[in-house]
C-alpha positions as CSV (number, residue, x, y, z in Angstrom):
1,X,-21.5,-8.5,0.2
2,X,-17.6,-9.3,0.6
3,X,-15.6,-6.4,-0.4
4,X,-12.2,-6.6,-0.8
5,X,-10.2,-4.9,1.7
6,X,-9.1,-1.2,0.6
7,X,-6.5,-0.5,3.1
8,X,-3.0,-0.3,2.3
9,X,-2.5,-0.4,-1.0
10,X,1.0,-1.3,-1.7
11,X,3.1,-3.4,-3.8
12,X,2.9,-6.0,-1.8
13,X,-1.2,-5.8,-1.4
14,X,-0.7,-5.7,-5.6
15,X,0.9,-8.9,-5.2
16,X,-1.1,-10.6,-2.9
17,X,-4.4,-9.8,-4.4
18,X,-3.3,-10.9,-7.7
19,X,-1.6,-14.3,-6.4
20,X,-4.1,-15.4,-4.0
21,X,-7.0,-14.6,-6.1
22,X,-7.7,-17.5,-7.4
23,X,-7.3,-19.8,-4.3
24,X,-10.5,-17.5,-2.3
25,X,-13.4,-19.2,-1.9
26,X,-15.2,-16.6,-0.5
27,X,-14.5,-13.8,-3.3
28,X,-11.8,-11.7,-3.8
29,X,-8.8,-11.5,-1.9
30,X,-8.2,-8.5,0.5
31,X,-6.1,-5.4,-1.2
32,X,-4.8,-3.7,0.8
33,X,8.6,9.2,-5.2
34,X,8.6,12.4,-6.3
35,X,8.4,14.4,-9.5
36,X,10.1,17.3,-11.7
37,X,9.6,19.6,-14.7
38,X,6.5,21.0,-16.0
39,X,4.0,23.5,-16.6
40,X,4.1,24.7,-13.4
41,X,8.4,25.6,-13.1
42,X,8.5,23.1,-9.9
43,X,11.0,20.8,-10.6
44,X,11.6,20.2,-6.8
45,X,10.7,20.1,-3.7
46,X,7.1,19.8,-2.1
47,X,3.7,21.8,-1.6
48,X,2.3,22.4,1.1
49,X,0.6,24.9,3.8
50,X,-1.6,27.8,2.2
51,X,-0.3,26.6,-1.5
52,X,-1.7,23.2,-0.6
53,X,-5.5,24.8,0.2
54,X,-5.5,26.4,-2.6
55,X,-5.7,23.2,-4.6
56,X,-6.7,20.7,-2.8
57,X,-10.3,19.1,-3.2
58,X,-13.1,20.1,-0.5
59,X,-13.9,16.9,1.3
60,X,-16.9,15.4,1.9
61,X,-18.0,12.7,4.2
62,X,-19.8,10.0,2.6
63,X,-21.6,7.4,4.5
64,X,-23.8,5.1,2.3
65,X,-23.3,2.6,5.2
66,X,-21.8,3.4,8.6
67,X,-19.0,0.7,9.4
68,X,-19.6,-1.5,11.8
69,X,-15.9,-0.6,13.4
70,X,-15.5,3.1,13.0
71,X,-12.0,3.8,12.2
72,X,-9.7,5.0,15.3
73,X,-5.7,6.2,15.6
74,X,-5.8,5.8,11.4
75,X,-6.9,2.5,11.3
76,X,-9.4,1.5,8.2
77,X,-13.4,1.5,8.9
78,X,-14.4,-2.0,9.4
79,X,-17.5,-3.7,8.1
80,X,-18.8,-7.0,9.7
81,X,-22.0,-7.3,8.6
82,X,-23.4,-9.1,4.9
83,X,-25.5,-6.6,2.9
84,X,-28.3,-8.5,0.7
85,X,-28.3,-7.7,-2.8
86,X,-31.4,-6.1,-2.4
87,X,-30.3,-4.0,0.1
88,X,-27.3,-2.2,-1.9
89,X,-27.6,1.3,-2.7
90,X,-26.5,3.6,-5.3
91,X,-23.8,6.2,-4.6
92,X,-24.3,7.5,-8.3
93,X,-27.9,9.4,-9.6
94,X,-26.7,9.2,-12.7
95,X,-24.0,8.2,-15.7
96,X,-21.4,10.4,-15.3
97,X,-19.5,9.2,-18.3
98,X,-20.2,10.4,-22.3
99,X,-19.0,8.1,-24.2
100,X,-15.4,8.8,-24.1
101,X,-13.0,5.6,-25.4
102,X,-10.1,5.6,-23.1
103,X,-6.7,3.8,-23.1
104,X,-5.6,2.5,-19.9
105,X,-1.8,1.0,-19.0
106,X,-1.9,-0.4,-15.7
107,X,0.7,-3.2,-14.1
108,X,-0.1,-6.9,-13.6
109,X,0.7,-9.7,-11.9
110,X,-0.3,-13.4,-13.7
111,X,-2.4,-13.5,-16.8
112,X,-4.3,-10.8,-18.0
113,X,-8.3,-11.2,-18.6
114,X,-9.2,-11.1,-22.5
115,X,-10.0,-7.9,-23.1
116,X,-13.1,-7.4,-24.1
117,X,-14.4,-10.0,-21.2
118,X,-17.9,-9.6,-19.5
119,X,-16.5,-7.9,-16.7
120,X,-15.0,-4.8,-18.8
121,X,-18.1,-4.7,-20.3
122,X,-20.3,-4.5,-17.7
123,X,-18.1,-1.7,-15.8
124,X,-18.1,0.5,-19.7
125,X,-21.9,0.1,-19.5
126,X,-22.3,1.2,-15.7
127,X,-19.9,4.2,-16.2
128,X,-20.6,5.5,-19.3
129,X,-17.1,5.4,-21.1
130,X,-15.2,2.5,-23.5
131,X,-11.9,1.4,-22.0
132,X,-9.3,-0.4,-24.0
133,X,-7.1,-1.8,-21.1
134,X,-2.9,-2.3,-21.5
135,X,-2.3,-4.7,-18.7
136,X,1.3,-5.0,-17.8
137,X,3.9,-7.1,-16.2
138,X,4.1,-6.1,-12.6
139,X,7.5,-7.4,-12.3
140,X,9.1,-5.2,-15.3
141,X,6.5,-2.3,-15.1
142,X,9.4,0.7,-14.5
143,X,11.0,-0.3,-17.9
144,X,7.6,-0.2,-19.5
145,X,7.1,3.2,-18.3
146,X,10.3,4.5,-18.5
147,X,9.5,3.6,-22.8
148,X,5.7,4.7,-22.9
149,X,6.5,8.3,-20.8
150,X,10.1,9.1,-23.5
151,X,7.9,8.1,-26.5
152,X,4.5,10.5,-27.6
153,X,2.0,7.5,-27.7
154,X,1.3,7.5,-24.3
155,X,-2.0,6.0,-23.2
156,X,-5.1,8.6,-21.8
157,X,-4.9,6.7,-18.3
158,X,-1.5,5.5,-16.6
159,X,-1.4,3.5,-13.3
160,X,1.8,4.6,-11.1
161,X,2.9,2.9,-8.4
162,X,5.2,5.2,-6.1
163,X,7.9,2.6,-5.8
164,X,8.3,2.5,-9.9
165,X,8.5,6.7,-9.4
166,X,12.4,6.0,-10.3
167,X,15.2,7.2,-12.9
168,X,14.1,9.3,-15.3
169,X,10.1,8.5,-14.6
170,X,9.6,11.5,-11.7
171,X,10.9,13.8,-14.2
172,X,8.3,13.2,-17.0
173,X,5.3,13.5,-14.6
174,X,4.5,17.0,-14.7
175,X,5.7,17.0,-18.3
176,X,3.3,14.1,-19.3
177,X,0.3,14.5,-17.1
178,X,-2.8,16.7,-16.4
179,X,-3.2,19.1,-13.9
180,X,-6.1,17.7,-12.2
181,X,-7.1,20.8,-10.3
182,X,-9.6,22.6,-12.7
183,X,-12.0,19.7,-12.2
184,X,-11.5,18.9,-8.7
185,X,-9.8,22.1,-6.5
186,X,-12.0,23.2,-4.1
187,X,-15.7,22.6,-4.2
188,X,-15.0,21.4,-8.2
189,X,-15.1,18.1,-6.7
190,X,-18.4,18.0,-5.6
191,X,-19.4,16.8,-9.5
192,X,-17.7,13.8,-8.4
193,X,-19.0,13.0,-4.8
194,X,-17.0,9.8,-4.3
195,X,-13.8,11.3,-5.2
196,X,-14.9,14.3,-2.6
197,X,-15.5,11.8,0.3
198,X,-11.8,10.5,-0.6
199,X,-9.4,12.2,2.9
200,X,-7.5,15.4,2.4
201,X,-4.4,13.6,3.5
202,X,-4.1,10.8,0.2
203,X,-4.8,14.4,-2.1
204,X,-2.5,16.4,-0.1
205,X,0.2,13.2,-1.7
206,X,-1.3,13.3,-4.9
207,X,0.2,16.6,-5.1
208,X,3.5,16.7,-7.8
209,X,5.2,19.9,-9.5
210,X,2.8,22.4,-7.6
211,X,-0.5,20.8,-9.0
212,X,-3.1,18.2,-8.6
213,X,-1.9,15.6,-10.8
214,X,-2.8,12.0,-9.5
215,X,-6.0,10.5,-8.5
216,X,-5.1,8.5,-4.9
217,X,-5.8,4.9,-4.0
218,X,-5.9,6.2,0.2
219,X,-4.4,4.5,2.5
220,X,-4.1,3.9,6.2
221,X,-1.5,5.7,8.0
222,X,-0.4,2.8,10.0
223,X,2.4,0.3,9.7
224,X,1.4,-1.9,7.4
225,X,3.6,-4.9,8.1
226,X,2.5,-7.1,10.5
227,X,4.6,-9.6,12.2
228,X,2.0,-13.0,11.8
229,X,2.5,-16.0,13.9
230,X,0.8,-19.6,13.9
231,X,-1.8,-18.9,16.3
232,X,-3.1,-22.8,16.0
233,X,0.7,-24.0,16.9
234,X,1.4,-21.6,19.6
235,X,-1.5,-22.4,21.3
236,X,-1.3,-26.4,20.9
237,X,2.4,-25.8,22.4
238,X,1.7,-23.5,25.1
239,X,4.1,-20.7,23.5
240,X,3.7,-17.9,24.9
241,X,4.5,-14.2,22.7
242,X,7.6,-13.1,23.0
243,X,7.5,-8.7,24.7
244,X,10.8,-7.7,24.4
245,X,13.9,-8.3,21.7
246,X,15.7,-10.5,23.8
247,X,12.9,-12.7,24.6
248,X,12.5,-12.9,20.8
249,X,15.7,-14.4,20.5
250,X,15.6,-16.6,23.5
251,X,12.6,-18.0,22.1
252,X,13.8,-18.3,18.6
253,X,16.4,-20.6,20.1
254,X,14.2,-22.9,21.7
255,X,12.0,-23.0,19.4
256,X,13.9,-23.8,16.1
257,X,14.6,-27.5,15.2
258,X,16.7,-27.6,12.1
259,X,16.3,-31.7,12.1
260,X,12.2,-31.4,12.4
261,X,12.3,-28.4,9.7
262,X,10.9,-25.7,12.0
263,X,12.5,-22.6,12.2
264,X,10.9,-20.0,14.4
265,X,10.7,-17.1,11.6
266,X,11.6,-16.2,8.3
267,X,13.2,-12.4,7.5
268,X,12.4,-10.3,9.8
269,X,13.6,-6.9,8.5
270,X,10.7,-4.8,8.5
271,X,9.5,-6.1,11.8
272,X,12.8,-4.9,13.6
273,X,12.5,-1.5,12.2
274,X,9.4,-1.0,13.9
275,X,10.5,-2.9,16.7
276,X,13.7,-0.7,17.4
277,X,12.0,2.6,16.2
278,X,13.6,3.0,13.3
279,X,11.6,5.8,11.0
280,X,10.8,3.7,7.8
281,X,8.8,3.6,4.5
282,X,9.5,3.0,1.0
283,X,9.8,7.0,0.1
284,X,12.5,8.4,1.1
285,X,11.1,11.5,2.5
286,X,9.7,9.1,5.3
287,X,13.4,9.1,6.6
288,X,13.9,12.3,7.7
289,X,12.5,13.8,10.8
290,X,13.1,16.0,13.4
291,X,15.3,15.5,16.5
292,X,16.1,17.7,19.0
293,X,15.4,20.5,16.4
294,X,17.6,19.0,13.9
295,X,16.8,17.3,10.7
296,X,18.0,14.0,10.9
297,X,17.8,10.7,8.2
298,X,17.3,7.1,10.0
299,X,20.5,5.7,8.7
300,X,22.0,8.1,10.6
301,X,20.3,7.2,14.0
302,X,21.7,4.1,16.8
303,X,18.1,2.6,16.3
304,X,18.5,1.8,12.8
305,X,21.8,0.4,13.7
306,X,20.6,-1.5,16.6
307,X,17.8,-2.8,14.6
308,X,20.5,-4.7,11.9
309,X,22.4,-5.9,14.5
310,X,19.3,-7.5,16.4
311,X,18.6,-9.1,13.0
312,X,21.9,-10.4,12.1
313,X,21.5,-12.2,15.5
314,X,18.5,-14.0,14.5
315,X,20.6,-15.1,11.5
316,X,23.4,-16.0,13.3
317,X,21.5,-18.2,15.8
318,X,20.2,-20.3,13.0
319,X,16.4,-19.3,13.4
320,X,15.4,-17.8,10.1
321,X,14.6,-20.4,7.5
322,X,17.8,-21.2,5.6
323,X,15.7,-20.3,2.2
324,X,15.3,-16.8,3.7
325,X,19.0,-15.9,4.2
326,X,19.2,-17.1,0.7
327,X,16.6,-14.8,-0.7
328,X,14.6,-18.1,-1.9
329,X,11.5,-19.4,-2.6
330,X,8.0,-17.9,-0.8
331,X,7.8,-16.9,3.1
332,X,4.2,-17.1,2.5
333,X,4.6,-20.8,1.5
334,X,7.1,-21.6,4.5
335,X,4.6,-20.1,6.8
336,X,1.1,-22.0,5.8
337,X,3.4,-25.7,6.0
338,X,4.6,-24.9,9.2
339,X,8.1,-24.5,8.4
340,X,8.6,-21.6,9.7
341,X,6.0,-20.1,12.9
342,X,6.6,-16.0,12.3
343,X,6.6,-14.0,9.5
344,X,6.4,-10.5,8.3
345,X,3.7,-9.4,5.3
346,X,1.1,-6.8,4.3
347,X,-1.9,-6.9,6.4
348,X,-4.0,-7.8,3.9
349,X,-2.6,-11.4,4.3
350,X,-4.1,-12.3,7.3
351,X,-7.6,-12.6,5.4
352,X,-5.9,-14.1,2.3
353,X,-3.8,-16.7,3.7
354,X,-6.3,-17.8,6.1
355,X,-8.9,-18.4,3.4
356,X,-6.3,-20.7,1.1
357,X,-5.6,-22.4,3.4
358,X,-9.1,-23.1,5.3
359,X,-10.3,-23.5,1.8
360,X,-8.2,-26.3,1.4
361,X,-9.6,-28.3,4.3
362,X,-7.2,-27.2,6.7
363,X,-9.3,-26.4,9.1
364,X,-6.8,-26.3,11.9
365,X,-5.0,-23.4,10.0
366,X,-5.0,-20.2,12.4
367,X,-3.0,-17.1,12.1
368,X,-2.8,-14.2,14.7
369,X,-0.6,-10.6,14.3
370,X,1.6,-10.0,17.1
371,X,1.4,-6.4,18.8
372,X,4.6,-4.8,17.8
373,X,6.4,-4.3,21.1
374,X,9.2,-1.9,21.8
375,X,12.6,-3.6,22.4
376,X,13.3,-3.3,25.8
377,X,9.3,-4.1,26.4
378,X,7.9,-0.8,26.7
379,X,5.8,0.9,24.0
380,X,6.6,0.8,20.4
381,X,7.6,4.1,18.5
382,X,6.0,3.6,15.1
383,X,5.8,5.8,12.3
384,X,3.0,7.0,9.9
385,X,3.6,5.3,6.2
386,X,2.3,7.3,3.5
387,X,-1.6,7.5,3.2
388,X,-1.3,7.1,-0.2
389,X,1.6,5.5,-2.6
390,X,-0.3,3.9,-6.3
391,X,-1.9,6.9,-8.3
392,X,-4.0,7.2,-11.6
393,X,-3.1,10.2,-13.8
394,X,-4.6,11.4,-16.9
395,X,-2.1,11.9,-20.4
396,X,-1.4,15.9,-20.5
397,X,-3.4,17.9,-23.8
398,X,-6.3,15.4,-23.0
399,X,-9.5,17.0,-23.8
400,X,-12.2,18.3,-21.6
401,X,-14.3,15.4,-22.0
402,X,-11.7,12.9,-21.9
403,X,-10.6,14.0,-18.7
404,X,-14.1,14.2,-17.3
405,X,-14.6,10.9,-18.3
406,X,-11.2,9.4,-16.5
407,X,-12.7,11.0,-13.2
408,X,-15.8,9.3,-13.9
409,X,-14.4,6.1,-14.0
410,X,-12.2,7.1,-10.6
411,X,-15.4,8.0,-9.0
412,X,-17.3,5.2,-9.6
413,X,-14.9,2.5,-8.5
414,X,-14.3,5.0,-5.2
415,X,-17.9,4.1,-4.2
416,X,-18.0,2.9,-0.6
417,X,-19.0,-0.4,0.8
418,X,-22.6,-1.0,0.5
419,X,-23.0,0.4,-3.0
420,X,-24.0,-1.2,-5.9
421,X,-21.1,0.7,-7.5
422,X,-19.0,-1.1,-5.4
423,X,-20.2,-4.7,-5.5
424,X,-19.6,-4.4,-9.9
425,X,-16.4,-3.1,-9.4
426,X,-15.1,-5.8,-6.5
427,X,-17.4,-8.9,-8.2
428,X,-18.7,-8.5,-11.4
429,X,-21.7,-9.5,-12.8
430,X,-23.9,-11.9,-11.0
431,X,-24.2,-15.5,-13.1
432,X,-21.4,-14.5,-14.7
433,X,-18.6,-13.9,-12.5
434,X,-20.3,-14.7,-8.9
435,X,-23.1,-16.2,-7.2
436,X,-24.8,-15.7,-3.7
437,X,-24.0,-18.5,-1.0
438,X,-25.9,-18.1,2.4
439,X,-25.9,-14.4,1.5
440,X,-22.3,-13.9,0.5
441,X,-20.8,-13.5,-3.0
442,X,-18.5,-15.9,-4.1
443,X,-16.4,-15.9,-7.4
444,X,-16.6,-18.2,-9.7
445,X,-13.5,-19.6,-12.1
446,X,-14.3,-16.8,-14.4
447,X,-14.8,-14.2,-11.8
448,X,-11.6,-15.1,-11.1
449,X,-10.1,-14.6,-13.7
450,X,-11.6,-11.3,-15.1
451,X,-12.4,-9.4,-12.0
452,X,-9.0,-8.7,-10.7
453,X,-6.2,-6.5,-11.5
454,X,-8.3,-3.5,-13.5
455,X,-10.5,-1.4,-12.1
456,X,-9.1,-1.8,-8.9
457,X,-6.4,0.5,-9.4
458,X,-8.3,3.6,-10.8
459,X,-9.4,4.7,-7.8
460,X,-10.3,4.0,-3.9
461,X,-12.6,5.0,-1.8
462,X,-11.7,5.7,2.1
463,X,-9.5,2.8,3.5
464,X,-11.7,-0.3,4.8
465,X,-11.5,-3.5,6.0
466,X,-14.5,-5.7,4.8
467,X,-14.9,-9.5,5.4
468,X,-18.5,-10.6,6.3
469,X,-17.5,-14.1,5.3
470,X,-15.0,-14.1,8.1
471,X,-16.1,-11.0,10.7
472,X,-13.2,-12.4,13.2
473,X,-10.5,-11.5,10.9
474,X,-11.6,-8.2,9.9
475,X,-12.3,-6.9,13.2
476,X,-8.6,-8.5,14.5
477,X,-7.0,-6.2,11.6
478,X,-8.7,-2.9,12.7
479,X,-8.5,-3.2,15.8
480,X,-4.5,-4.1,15.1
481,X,-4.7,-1.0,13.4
482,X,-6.1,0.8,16.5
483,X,-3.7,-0.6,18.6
484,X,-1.1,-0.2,16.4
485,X,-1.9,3.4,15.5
486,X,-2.0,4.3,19.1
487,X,2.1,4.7,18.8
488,X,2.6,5.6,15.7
489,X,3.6,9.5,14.9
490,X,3.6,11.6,11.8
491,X,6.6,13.1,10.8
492,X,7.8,15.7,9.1
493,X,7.3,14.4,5.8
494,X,4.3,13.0,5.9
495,X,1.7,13.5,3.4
496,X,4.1,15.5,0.8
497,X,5.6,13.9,-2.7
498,X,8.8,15.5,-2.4
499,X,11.0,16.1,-5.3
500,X,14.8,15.9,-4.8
501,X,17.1,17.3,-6.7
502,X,18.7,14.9,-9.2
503,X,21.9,14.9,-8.3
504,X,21.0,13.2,-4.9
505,X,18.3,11.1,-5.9
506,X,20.2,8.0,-6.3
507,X,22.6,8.7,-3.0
508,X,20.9,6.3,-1.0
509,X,20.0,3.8,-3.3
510,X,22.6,0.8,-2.0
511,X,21.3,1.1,1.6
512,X,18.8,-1.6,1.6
513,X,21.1,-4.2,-0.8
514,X,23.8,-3.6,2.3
515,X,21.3,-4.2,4.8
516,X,20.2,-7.1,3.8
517,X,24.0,-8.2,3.7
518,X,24.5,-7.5,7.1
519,X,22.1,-9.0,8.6
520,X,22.7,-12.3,6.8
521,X,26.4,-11.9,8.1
522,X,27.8,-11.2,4.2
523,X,28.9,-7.4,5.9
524,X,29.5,-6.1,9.1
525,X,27.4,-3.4,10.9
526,X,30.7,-1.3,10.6
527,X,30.4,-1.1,6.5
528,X,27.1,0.6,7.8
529,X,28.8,3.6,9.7
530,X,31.2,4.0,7.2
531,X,29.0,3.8,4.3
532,X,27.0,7.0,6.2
533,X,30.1,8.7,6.1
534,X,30.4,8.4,2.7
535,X,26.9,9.1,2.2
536,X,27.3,12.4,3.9
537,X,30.6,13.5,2.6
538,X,29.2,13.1,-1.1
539,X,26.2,14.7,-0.7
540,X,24.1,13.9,2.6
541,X,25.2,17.2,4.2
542,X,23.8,19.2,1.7
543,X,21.1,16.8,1.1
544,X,19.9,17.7,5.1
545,X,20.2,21.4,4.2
546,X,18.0,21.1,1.4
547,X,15.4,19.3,3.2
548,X,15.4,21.2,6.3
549,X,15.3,24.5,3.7
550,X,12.1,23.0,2.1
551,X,10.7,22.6,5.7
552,X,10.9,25.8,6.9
553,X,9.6,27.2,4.0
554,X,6.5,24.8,3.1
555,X,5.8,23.7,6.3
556,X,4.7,19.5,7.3
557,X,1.4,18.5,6.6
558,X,1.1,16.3,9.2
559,X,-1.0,17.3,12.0
């Protein structure tokens, strides 16, 4: 049994496990905001502390099969070990579903499967319930949305991503969706004992307008974005890793040949946040923090600054691919032919790539994650990413049954490893969409191109990191994540879906367009510091006031 891997769900793990799908040979590839109006009068702001508890879900442990790596500093479990198909168990004693016909709108990336495909069927069949799925594009979802939420035909189930929680969308999700907390508050949630082994802290974010509205994906707490290198090349040259910024650049330099089209890395942006410090994450909320005992936003800090300026030296020094400073073509692509020796992706890509391109008979294809190392060579200071950021939500006025029947689906694809729940869900059906080779499942052409991109996204169990087919990798990611997760802190923030006010919810919108112009030399660091003085003058101040008032009167979930 190959699972995918269920940590990190982003839209970059979206991406990847659509894309690379097709190129596994042993199964699926890995997988790895803020709301207002509604029933509830909170148009802003956050819940947390005793408000929290009183809606939250009672958790559960559930163990079907202990992990082979038991999860450590916030890392994902891992799992090693191939489970025989007779040796799968159930997570489920019954069919939770009744019958229920339910539309879903999810995003996609590539073709959609036909939909009423063998896959779809099979899942109906196993959960009790008829879904008529409304895959999609990825690429354009937000505008889709931003239509289906300002119109009344909205479907019973809507996949949300946190980074399409934009415009107008935040404001119609407490207007547009279920409070979730009747069926699941509490020790309600023990009708559904997958979704009660899901961790406090992805419910605690599925928390919008003062009431349990989204069912999580979880997600591990640790960065994410790994800085990969060409283990097989680095070794056959005698590199050696790079410890400190400056050695970075040195070996950048030595290492870059224009004329033999090798350039040490590609972008590097994420990496040198975490490299310099710099609090980070695609929600906003992620960039505020306490210092010193006051609230402060990264862009306002010397790290961030540092952090662009180290970049823009890289670009400078000619040794990020040419095709990266002009937003070009695939890093992925650059990375696997050679051309370039570092780059920085989801974590999920150190399974995916490494199968394409073993799969393809390049054997000698080997990839490795650096340790993120703090600048001057001491330890890093990372920070917690949000442990959850893609949710499912259920079309408000929904009936009883309905809605009992979207958390059965939820709860049967948040099986854990080792179920049989979970093998339908991640494979198919056997013949059809898989067969076992030496143990192991492996999708066929038509497993690849039904079972992906569906049922994935209705739910999660706890984050894990499975790949019998290739134990080495697995264990290398969790115990990156252990590493990892040994620096990385909390903030203030963490955990909550914070609503601003919509007069400053667009105020830092530019920030990463002007980034990315400085460090490819198109700005200077100085259009930085003066764009944070604007920022503050019209409306940052007040913006920091705000936050710290929501602070001190809902308290941090982090702990």
């Amino acid at each position: 049994m190959t699972p995918k891997s269920s940590s990190d769900p982003s839209r970059r793990s979206f991406l990847a496990s659509t894309a690379v799908a097709a190129a596994a040979v042993a199964g699926g590839a890995p997988l790895l905001t803020a709301c207002g109006g509604g029933q509830s009068g909170k148009k802003e702001g956050t819940t947390s502390g005793k408000d929290a508890q009183k809606i939250l879900p009672t958790f559960v442990a559930q163990s079907v099969v202990p992990p082979d790596i038991p999860s450590k500093n916030g890392s994902s479990a891992g799992f090693t070990q191939v489970i025989p198909a007779a040796g799968l168990k159930a997570s489920l004693p019954e069919k939770l579903g009744k019958g229920s016909t339910i539309k879903i709108m999810s995003p996609f990336w590539g073709t959609p499967p036909a939909g009423s495909n063998a896959y779809y069927k099979a899942m109906n069949e196993a959960i009790g319930v008829d879904t008529v799925w409304q895959n999609q594009d990825g690429n354009t979802y937000d505008e889709k949305l931003g239509a289906v939420l300002a119109s009344s035909d909205i479907p019973d189930m809507v996949i949300l991503p946190g980074w399409n929680l934009t415009g107008k969308i935040p404001g119609a999700v407490n207007a547009k969706f279920e409070d979730l907390g009747p069926h699941l508050s509490g020790d309600k949630v023990k009708d559904f004992p997958n979704l009660a082994a899901v961790p406090t802290d992805a419910w605690q974010r599925s928390i919008f307008g003062g009431a349990l509205r989204g069912i999580p994906m979880p997600a591990s707490y640790v960065v994410n974005i790994a800085p990969f290198y060409r283990k097989d090349i680095f070794d056959k040259k005698g590199y050696e890793l790079p410890t400190t910024a400056d050695e970075f650049l040195s070996f950048a330099k030595d290492v870059t040949s224009a004329r033999s089209k090798v350039w040490a890395c590609d972008d590097l942006k994420w990496t040198a946040f975490s490299v310099f410090g710099v609090l980070s994450g695609s929600d906003k909320a992620l960039w505020w923090d306490l210092v010193d005992g006051k609230l402060v936003n990264r862009i306002e800090t010397p790290e961030y600054l540092e952090a662009l300026e180290w970049m823009r030296k890289l670009y400078a020094a000619n040794v990020v691919h040419p095709d990266a400073k002009a937003v070009q073509g695939d890093a992925g692509n650059r990375f696997t032919s050679g051309q370039v020796l570092i780059y920085n992706q989801d974590l999920s890509h150190w399974y995916a790539k490494t199968v394409e391109q073993t799969g393809k008979s390049k054997a000698e294809f080997e990839m490795g994650a650096m340790d993120i190392f703090g600048h001057d060579g001491g330890d890093p200071r990372l920070y917690a990413v949000q442990p959850a950021s893609i949710w499912a939500f259920v079309k408000k006025g929904s009936s009883e049954k309905l809605i009992r029947d979207v958390l059965a689906i939820s709860n049967f694809t948040a099986a854990p490893y080792g179920t049989k729940e979970r093998m339908l869900t991640d494979y198919g059906v056997e013949g059809t969409h898989y067969t076992v080779q030496d143990g192991l499942p492996v999708k066929n052409d038509q497993g690849n191109i039904d079972v992906v991109g569906a049922f994935d996204y209705t739910g999660d169990p706890a984050p894990y990191i499975a790949h019998p087919d290739r134990s080495d990798i697995a264990k290398a990611q969790v115990e990156w994540q252990q590493r990892m997760g040994a620096f990385t802190k909390k903030t203030a923030f963490y955990g909550l879906t914070v609503t601003e006010p919509n007069r400053w919810t667009n105020l830092a919108d530019n920030f990463e367009q002007l980034e990315d112009d400085i460090v490819r030399g198109r700005k200077k660091v100085g259009d930085m510091q003066q764009a944070v003085s604007e920022w503050k003058s019209q409306g940052g101040e007040k913006l920091r006031d705000w936050y710290k008032k929501l602070l001190d009167e809902s308290g941090s979930a982090a702990n």
